[in-house]
Each structure stands twice: as structure tokens, then as C-alpha cells.
Legacy VTK file of the C-alpha trace (Angstrom):
# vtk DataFile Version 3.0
C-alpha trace
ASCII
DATASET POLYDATA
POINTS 147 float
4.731 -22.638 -6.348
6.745 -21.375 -3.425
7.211 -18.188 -2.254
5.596 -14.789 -3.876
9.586 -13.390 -3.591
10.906 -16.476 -5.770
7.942 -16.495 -8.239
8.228 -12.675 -9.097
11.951 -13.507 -9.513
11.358 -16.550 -11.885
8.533 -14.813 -13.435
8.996 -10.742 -13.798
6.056 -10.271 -16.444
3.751 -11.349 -13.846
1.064 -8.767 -15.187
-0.544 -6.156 -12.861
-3.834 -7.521 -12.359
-2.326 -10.943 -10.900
-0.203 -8.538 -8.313
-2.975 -6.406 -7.432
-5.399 -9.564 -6.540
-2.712 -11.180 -4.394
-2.151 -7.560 -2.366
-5.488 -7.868 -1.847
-5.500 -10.924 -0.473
-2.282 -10.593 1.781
-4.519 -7.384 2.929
-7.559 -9.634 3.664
-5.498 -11.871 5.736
-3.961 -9.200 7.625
-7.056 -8.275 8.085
-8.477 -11.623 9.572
-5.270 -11.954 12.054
-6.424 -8.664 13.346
-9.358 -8.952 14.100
-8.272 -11.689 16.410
-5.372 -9.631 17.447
-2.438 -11.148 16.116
0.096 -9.246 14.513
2.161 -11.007 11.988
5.546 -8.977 12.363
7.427 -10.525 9.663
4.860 -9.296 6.285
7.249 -9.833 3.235
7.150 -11.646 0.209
9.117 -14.841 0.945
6.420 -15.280 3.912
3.748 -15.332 1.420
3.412 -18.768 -0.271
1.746 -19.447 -3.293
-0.888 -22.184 -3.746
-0.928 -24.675 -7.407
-3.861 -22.557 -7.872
-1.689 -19.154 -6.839
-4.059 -18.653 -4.033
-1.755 -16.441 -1.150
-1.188 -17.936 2.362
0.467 -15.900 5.073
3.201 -18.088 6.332
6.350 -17.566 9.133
4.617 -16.787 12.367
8.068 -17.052 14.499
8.176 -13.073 14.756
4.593 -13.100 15.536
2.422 -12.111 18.837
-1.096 -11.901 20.263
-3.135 -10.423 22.826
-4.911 -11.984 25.566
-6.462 -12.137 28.798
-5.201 -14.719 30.961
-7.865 -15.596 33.919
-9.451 -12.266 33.124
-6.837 -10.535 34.000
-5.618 -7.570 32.507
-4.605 -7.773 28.584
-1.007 -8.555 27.824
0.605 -8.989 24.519
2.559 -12.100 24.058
4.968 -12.976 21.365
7.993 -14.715 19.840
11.498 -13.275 19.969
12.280 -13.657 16.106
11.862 -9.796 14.039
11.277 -8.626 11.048
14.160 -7.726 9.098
14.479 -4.335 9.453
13.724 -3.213 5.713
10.027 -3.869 6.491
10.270 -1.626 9.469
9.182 1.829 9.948
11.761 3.828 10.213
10.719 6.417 11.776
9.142 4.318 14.847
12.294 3.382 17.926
13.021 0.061 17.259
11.397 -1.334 20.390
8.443 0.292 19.797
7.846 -2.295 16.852
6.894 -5.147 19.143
4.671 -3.752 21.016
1.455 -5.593 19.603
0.937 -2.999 17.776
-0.903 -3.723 13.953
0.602 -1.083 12.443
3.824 -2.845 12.475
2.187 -5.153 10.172
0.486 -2.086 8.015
3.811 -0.666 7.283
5.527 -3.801 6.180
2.334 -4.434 3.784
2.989 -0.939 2.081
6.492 -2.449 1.023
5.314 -5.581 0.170
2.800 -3.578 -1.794
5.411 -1.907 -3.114
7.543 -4.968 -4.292
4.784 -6.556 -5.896
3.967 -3.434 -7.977
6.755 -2.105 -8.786
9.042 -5.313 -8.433
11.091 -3.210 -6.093
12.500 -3.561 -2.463
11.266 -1.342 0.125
15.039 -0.675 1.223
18.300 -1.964 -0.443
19.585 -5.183 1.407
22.795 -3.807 2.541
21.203 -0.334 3.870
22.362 -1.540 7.733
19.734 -0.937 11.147
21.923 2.500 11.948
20.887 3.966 8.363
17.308 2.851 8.409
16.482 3.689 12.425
19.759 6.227 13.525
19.174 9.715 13.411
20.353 11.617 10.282
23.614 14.157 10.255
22.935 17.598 10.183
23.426 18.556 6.701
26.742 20.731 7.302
28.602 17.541 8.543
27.681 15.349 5.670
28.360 18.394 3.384
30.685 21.137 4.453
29.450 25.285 3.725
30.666 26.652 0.268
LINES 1 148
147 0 1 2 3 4 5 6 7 8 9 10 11 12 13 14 15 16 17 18 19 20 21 22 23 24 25 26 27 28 29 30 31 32 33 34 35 36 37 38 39 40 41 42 43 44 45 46 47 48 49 50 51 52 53 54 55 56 57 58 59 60 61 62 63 64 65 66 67 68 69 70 71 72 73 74 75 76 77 78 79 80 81 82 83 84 85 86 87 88 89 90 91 92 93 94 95 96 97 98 99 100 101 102 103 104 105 106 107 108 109 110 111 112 113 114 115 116 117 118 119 120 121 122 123 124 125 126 127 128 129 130 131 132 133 134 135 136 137 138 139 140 141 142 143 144 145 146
């Protein structure tokens, strides 16, 4: 069935119940990678697949990393140079600060996938750019001079 992004497109009257159980199951594999500390870093819908029986499976591990303990030495976090696209990010966290190893890079993505699937919405517009999502706002009196 492909991707969860390409269904919902093909089939918008997907009804609520169907969207709920498959959040819930995107949660219970976040969940499992986790608990073996690996963080996904790249939780969105066109890295969910669906199954013939429309079963989720987490797919796209590129951005993804894992802690471990080489020689019992002490823990270091290890992972691949791909990111997530920066929609899925939080925007108030630096952006080097989302790679850390850190599964609440992971949470916040899930929240707009959550998001999506309920509301068949985008966490952020495709062409809002890095600066807009992670820069630092204008004061309000250059965006809008005083009357």
C-alpha cells in the first residue's frame, strides 16, 4: 500500500478510527526503538509504510542513531548524517541540539505526524524555510512600525 503520506492523499475519507489505530502503532514502535535506545530522527508519514493488511512499519533509518558502550567504555551516541526535514523539528530546540540521541527528537516529530493523520494537515507549510522555523523572531516594532 505504500506510504501512510500517499495513502491519506489517495484516500482522504480514511475515517478516524483507522488514523487513531495506526498513531498508536507508530507510538508503539517508537516505543520499542527506545527502549533499545535508538532514536528514529526522521518520524513522518512517508517513513511509515503500510502493510496489504494496513499494518504500520517504521521505515528510513538513514537519519537514525543509537547508544552504546563500546568495550565498556563510556556510552556514546552514534548515528547517520542524514536529518529530518526540518518541519518535524522542534523549533524551539538549536538545531544541533536535535541529534544529540536524544528521544524527544522523535516525540516531537510524532505530535506532527499525529497531527497529519488527524487532521490531514502538515505540521509546517513546505516552503516555511530553516531561518523561519529555528531563527529568532523580530521584535514586533520592526515587523510592524508604532501608530
Amino acid at each position: 500500500n505504500g506510504d501512510l503520506a500517499r495513502y491519506l492523499a489517495g484516500h482522504p475519507q480514511t475515517d478516524l478510527h483507522q488514523r487513531v489505530t495506526w498513531a498508536l502503532q507508530i507510538a508503539d514502535g517508537l516505543a520499542w526503538l527506545h527502549h533499545r535506545r535508538v532514536v528514529w530522527a526522521d518520524c513522518t508519514l512517508r517513513n511509515v509504510l503500510l502493510t496489504a493488511d494496513f499494518q504500520v512499519r517504521l521505515s528510513d533509518f538513514e537519519g537514525s542513531g543509537f547508544h552504546m558502550k563500546p568495550n565498556n567504555s563510556e556510552e556514546v551516541w552514534v548515528r547517520n548524517s542524514a536529518i529530518a526535514p526540518a518541519r518535524y523539528l522542534d523549533p524551539e530546540a538549536p538545531l544541533e541540539a536535535n541529534y544529540n540521541g536524544d528521544p524527544r527528537v522523535d516525540i516531537y516529530a510524532f505530535g506532527c505526524v499525529f497531527l497529519e493523520l488527524l487532521l490531514s494537515l502538515d505540521g509546517a507549510p513546505a516552503d516555511v524555510s530553516d531561518e523561519q522555523l529555528h531563527g529568532r523572531m523580530s521584535p514586533f516594532t520592526v515587523i510592524r512600525p508604532p501608530v
